[in-house]
C-alpha positions as CSV (number, residue, x, y, z in Angstrom):
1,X,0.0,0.0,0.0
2,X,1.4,3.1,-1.1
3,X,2.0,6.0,1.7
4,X,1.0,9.6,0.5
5,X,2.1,12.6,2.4
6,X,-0.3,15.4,2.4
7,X,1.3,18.9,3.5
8,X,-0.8,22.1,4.7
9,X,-0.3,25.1,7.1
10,X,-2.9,27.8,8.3
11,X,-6.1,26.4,8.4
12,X,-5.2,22.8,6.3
13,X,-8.3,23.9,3.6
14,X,-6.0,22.6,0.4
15,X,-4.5,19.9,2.5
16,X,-8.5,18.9,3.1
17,X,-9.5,19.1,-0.2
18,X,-6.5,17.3,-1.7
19,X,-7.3,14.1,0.8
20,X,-11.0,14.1,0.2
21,X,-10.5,13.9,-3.2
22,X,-7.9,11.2,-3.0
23,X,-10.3,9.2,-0.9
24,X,-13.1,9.8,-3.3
25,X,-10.7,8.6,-6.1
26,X,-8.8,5.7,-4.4
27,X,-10.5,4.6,-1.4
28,X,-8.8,2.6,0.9
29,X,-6.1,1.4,-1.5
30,X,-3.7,4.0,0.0
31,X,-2.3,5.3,2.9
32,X,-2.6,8.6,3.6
33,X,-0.7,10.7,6.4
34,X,-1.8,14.5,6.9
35,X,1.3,16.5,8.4
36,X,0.7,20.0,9.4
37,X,3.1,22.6,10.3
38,X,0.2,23.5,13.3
39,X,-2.6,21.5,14.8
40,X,-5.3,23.2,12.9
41,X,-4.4,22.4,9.7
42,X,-3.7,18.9,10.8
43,X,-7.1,18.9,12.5
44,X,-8.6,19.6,9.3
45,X,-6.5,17.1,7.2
46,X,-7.9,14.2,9.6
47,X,-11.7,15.5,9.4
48,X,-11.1,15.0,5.7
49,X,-10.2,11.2,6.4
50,X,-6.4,10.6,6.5
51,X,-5.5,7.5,7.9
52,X,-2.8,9.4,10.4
53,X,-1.7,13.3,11.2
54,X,1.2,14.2,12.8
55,X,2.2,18.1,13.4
56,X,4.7,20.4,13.6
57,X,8.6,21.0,12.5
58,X,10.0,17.3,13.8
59,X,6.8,15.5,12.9
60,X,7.5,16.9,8.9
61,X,10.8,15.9,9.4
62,X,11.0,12.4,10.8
63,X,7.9,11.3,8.6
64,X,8.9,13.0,4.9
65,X,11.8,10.0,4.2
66,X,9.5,7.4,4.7
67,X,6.6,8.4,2.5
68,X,6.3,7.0,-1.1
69,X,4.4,10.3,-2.4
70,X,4.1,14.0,-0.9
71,X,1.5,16.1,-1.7
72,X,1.0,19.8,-0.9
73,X,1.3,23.8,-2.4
74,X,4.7,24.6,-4.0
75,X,5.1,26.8,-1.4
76,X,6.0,23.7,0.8
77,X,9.5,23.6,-0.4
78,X,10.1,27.3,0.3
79,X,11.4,28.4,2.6
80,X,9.6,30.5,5.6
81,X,6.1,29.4,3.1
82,X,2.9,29.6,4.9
83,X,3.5,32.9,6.4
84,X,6.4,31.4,7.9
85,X,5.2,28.8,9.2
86,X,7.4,26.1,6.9
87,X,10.9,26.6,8.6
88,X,13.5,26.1,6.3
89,X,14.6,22.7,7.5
90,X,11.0,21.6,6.4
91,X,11.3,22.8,3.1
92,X,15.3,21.3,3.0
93,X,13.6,17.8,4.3
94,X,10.7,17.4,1.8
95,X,13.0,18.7,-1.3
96,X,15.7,16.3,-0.1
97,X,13.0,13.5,0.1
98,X,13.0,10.4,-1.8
99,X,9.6,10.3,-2.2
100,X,7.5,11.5,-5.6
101,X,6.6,15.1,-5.2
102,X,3.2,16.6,-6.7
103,X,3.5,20.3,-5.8
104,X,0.1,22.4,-6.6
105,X,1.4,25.8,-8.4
106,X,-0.9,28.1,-6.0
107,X,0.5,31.4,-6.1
108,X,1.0,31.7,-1.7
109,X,4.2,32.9,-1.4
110,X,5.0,35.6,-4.1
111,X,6.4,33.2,-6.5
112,X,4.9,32.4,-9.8
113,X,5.8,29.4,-11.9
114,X,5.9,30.8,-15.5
115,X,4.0,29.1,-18.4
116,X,1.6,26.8,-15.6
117,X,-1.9,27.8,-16.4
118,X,-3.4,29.0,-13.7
119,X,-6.2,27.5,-12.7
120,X,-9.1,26.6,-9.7
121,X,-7.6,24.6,-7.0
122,X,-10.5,22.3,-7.8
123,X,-9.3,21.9,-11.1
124,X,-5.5,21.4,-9.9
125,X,-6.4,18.0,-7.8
126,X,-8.4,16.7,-10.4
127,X,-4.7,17.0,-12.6
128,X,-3.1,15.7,-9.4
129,X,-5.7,12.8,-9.5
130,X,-5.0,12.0,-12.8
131,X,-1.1,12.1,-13.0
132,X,-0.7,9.8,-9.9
133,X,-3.3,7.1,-11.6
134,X,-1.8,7.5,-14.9
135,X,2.0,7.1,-13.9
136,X,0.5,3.9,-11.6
137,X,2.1,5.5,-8.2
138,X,-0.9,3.3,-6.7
């Protein structure tokens, strides 16, 4: 069973949508672990069904190098992202993972991938959906 990270800050409201639609998409066949850089957006993440949630700086940290896939905004390899919130040994830990990494191009953080069309966040996991069914990461 595959393990999928799913990262959120502030008030977890992408983090929630991202595992809601996961579990809409693939059901039980996954694993999914919500890790919040505060307890409100991990709150959230676990409403939304995640099988575990785990928050804060260490809790990123110990549990990105054993995930097969991480989820989240671009903004969580930035950084000082969320408003501060994702220290820069966060964004240093995920980027360093091993795991696959689907970043959402939500313009948070002042930084603006050129040539990504942007689009609804609604519209963004439904991509997300799609690229990790068709490159069979479950």
């Amino acid at each position: 069973m595959k393990k999928i990270g799913v990262i959120d800050g502030q008030g977890g409201g992408i983090g929630s949508l991202i595992i809601k639609r996961l579990r809409e998409e693939l059901g039980e066949t996954i694993e999914i672990v919500a890790l919040g850089t505060n307890s409100t957006a991990t709150s959230s993440m676990m409403k939304a069904r995640a099988n575990k949630g785990a928050t804060g700086e260490n809790a990123i940290l110990f549990n990105v190098s054993k995930l097969d896939i991480i989820i989240g905004p671009l903004s969580i390899i930035l950084s000082n992202g969320f408003l501060g919130e994702l220290t820069p040994a966060i964004a240093t830990a995920i980027a360093s993972s091993p795991a696959k990494k689907f970043l959402l191009p939500l313009n948070q953080e002042n930084v603006e991938v050129v040539a990504v069309a942007k689009e609804p966040l609604p519209h963004l996991i439904d991509h997300l959906i799609m690229r990790i069914k068709e490159e069979r990461y479950v």
